[in-house]
ZAGU-444301 format. One line per 10 residues: their letters; for each residue x, y, z of N, C-alpha, C. Coordinates in Angstrom, 2 decimals. Example, Ala and Ser with C-alpha at 12.3 -4.5 7.8 and 13.67 -1.06 7.14 Angstrom:
! ZAGU-444301
as = 13.19,-5.69,7.80,12.30,-4.50,7.80,13.20,-3.30,7.80 | 12.85,-2.25,7.08,13.67,-1.06,7.14,12.90,0.03,7.87
//
This chain:
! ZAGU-444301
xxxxxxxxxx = 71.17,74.65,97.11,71.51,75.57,98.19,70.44,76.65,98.24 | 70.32,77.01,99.74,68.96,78.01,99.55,69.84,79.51,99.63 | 70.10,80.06,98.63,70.92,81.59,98.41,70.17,82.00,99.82 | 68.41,82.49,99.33,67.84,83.01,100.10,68.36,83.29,101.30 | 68.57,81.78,102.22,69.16,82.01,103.79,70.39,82.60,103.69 | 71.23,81.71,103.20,72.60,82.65,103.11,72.77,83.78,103.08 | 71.61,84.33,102.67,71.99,86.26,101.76,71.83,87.04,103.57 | 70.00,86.30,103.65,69.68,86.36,104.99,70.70,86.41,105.76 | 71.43,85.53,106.19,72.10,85.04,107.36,73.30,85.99,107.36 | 73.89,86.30,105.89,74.91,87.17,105.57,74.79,88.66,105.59
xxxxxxxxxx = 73.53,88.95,105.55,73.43,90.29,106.06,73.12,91.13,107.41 | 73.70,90.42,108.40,73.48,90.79,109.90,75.05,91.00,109.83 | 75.60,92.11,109.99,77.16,92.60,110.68,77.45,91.54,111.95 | 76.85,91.61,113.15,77.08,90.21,113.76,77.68,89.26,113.53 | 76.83,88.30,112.25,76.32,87.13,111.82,78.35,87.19,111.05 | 78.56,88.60,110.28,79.65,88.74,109.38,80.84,88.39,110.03 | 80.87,89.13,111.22,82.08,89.19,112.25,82.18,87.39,112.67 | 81.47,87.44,113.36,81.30,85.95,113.52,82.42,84.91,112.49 | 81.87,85.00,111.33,82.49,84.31,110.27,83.51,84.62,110.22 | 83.95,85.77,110.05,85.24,86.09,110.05,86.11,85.82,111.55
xxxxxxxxxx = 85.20,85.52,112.65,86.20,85.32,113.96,86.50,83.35,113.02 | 85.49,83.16,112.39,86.07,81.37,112.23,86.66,81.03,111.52 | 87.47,82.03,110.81,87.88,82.00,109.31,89.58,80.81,109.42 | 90.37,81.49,110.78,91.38,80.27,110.75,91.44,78.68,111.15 | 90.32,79.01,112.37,89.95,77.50,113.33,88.31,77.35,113.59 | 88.26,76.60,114.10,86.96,76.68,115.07,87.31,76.79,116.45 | 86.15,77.80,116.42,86.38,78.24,118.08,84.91,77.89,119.16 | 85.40,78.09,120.22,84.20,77.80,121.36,82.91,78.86,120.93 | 81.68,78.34,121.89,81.25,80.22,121.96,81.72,81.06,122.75 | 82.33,80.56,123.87,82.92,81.32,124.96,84.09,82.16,124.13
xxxxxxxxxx = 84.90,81.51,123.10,86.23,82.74,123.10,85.19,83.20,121.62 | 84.26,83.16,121.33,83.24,83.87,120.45,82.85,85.46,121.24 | 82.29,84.78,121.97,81.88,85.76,123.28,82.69,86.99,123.13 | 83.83,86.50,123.75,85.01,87.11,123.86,85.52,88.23,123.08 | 85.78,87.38,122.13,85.92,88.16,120.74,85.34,89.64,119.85 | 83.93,89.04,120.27,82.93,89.56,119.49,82.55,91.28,120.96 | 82.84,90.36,121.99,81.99,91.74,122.90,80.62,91.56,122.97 | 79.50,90.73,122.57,78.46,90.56,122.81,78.35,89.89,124.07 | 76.69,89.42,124.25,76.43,88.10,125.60,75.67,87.29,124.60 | 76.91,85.76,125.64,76.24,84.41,125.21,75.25,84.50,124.08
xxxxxxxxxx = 74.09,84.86,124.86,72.93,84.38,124.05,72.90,85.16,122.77 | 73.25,86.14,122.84,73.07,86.58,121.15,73.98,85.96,120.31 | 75.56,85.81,120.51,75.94,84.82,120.11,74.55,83.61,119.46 | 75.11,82.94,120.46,74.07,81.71,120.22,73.13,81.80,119.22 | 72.60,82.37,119.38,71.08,83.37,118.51,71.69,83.34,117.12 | 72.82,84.17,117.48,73.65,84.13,115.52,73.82,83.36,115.33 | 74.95,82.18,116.16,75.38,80.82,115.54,74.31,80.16,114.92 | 72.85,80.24,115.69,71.78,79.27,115.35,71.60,79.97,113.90 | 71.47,80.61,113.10,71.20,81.22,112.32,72.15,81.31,111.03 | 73.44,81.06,111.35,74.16,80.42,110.34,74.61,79.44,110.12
xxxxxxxxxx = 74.51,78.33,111.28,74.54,76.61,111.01,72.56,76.66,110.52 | 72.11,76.97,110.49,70.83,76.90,109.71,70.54,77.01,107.88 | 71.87,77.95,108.33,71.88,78.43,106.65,72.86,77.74,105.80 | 73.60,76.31,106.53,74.42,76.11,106.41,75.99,76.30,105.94 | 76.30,77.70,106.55,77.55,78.64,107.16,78.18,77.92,107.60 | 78.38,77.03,108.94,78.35,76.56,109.94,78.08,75.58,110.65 | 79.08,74.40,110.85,79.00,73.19,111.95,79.22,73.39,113.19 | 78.43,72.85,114.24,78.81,72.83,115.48,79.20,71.26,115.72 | 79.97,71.05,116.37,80.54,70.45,117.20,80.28,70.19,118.95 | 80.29,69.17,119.53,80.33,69.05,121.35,81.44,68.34,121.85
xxxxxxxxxx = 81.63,69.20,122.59,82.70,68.31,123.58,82.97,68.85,124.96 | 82.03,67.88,125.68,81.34,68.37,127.13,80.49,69.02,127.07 | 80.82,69.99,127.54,79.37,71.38,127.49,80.05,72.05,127.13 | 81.02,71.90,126.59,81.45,73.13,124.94,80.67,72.92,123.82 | 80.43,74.03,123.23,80.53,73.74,121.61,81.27,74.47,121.07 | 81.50,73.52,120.19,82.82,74.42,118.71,82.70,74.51,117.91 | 82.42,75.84,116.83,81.68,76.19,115.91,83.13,76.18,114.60 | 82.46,75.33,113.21,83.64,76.07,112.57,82.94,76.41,111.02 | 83.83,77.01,109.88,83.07,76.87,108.97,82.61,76.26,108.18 | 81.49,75.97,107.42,81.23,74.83,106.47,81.75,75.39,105.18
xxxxxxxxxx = 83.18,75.31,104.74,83.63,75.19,103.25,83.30,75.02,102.08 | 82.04,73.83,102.11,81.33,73.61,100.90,80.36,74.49,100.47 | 79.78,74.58,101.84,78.91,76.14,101.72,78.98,77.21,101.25 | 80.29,77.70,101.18,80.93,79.04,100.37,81.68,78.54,99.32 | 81.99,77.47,98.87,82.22,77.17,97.51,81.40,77.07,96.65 | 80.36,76.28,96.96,78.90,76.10,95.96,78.53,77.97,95.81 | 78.79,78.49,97.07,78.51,80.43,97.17,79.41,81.11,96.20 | 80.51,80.72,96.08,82.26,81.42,94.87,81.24,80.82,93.62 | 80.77,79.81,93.64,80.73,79.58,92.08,79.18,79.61,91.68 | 78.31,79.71,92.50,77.27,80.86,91.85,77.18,81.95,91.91
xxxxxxxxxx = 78.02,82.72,92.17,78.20,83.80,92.00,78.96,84.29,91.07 | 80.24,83.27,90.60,80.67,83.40,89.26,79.95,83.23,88.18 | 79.29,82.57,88.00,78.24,82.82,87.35,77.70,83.85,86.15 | 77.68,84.91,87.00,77.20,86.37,87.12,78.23,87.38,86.40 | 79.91,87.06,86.31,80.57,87.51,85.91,80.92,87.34,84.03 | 80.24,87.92,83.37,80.31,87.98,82.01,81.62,86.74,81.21 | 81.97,86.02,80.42,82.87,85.86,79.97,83.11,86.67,79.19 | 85.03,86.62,78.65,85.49,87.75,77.91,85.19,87.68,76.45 | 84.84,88.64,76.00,84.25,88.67,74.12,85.02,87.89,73.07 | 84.82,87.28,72.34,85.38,86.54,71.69,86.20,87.73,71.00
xxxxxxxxxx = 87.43,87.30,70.18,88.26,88.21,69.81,88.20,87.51,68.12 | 88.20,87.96,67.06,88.45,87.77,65.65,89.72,88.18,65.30 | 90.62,87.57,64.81,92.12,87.93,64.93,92.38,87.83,63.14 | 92.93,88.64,62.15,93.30,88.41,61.04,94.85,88.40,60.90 | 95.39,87.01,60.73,97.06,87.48,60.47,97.33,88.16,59.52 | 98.53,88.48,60.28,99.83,89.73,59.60,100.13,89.17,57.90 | 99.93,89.92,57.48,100.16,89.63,55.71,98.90,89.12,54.92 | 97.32,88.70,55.62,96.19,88.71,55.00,95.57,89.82,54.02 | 95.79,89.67,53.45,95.32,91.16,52.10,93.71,91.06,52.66 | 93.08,92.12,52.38,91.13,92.37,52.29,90.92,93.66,51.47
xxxxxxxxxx = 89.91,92.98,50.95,89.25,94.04,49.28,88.90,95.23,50.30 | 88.65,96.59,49.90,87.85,97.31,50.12,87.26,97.38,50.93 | 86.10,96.73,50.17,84.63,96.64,51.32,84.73,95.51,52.31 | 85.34,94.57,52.46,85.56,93.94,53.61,86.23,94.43,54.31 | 87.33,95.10,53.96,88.39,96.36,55.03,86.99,97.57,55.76 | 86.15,97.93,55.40,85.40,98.98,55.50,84.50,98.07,56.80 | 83.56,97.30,56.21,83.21,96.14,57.24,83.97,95.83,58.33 | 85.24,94.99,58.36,85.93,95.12,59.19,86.57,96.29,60.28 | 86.27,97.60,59.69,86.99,98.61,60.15,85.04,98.92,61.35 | 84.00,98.73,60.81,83.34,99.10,61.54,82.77,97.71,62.62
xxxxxxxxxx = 83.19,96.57,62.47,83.34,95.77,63.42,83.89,95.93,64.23 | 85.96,96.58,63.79,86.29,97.09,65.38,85.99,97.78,65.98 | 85.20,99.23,65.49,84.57,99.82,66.27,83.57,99.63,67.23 | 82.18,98.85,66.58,81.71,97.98,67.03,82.11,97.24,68.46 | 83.57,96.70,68.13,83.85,95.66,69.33,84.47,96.17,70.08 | 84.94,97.45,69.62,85.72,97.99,70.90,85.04,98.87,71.40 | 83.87,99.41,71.15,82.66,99.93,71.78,81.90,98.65,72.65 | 81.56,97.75,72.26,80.97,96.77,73.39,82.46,96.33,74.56 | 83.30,96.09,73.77,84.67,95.83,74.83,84.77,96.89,75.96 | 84.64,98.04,75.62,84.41,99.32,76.41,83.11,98.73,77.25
xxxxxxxxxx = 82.20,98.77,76.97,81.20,98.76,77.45,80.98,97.07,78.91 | 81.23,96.39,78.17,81.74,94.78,79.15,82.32,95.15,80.03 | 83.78,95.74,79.73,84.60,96.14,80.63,84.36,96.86,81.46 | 83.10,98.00,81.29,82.91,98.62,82.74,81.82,97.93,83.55 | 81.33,97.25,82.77,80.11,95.90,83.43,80.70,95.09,83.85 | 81.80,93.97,83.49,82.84,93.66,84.48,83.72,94.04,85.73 | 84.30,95.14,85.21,84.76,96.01,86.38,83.90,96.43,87.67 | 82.75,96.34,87.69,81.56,96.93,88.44,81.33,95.59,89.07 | 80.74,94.30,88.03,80.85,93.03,89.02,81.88,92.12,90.07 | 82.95,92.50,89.45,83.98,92.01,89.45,84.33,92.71,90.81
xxxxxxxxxx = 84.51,94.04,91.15,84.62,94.85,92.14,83.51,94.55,93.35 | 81.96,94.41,92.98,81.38,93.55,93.71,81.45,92.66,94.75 | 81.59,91.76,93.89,82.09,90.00,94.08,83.42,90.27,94.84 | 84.11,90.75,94.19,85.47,90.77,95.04,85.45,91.46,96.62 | 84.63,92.49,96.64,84.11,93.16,97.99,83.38,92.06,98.66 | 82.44,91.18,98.39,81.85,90.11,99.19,82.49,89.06,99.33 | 83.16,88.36,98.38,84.42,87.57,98.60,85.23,87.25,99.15 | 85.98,88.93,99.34,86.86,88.95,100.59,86.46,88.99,102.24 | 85.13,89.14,102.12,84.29,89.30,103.26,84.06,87.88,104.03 | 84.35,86.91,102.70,84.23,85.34,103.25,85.18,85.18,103.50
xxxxxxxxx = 85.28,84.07,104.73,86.37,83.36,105.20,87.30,82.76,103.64 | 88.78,83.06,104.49,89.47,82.03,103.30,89.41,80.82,104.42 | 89.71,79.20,103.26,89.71,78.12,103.62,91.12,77.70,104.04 | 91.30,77.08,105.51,92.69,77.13,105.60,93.58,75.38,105.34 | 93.83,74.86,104.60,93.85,73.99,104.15,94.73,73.06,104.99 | 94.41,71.45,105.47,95.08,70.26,106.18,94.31,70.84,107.49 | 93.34,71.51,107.80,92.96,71.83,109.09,92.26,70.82,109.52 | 91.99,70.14,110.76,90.91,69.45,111.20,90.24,70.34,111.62 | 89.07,69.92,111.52,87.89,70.08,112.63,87.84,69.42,114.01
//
């Protein structure tokens, strides 16, 4: 997948609305038109620009076209972008009633610190991606499932 276009194609407000007018069905360009408050041709102009980036199938029927979204396109998009989201720290667990000498209690005592200083630390690096992703995420169409095209 070329991110590149996508990012492209995804950063025109236009290009955004758009997607989001296709998010339940596919629609004409005319009730695009409509929708959006632009003319035809800029439409058009956008559509060409995100069935390029592959966003977007068009469809004919007559001298309609019917634009809808390409699904696979923003799935292969959800999961490189997950990617990016840290997995959670491994956890070291000692059961209840394990005795430890001393100096392994001392060790241990500065491991949790240790881990709950990086746990701290993940967690606001998570929280930050996570908040991200979730802001662009929701920005994508959801997939509405048994739909034809």
């Amino acid at each position: 997948m070329a991110h590149d276009d996508i990012f492209s194609a995804l950063a025109d407000p236009t290009r955004r609305q758009l997607l989001q007018s296709l998010r339940a069905e596919s629609r004409s360009v005319g009730s695009l038109v409509e929708s959006l408050g632009v003319s035809q041709p800029t439409v058009s102009k956008h559509l060409k620009v995100l069935r390029e980036a592959g966003l977007v199938s068009m469809r004919a029927d007559g001298q309609r076209r019917y634009y809808a979204l390409e699904l696979p396109t923003f799935t292969s998009l959800q999961e490189w972008l997950e990617a990016f989201v840290p997995p959670a720290p491994a956890l070291v667990l000692v059961p209840a009633g394990v005795e430890q000498d001393a100096s392994h209690s001392e060790v241990s005592h500065q491991a949790t610190a240790a881990a709950q200083q990086l746990g701290r630390s993940v967690g606001r690096g998570l929280e930050q991606v996570t908040g991200r992703a979730q802001d662009f995420l929701e920005r994508l169409p959801k997939p509405k499932f048994g739909r034809k095209r």
